[in-house]
N, C-alpha and C positions, 0 to 999 in steps of 0.2 A: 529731798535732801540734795540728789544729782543738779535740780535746778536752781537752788538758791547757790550751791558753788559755783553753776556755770555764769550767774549773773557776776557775783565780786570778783569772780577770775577774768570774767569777760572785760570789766571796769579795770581792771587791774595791768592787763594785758596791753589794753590801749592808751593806758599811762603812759604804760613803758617803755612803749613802741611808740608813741606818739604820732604828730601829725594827721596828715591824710589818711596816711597807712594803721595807726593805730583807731584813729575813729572807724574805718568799717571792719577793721576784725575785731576791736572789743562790741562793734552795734552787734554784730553778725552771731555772736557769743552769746550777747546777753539776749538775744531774740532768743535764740535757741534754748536759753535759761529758763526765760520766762513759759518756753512753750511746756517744761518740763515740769515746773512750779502748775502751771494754770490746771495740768495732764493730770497731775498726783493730788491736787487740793479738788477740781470739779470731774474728771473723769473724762473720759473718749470726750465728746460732746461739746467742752466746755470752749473749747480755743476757738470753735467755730462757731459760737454764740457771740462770744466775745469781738470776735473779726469782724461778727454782723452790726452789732453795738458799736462798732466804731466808726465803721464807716456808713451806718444810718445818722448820726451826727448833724 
C-alpha cells in the first residue's frame, strides 16, 4: 500500500513542482515507490532479480 502511494504522490509531486526540479524528485519518489510495491508483492529477493533482469537486457 506504502508503495503504490509513493508512486501517484511521487507523479503528482513532479507535476507540481515541475521542471527539472520536479522530474527528479517525482523519479526519485516513484523509484522508491516501486521498490516498496516490488518488496510487499515478491519479498526481500525480488528488487534484485528484477535489477538483474533489466540490466541483462
Amino acid at each position: 500500500m506504502l508503495g503504490a502511494l509513493l508512486v501517484v504522490g511521487g507523479v503528482l509531486v513532479g507535476l507540481f513542482l515541475g521542471g527539472w526540479l520536479g522530474l527528479g524528485v517525482g523519479a526519485a519518489v516513484v523509484i522508491l515507490g516501486y521498490y516498496f510495491l516490488v518488496l510487499g508483492f515478491g519479498g526481500q529477493h525480488a528488487w534484485l532479480e528484477i535489477f538483474q533482469e533489466f540490466f541483462n537486457m
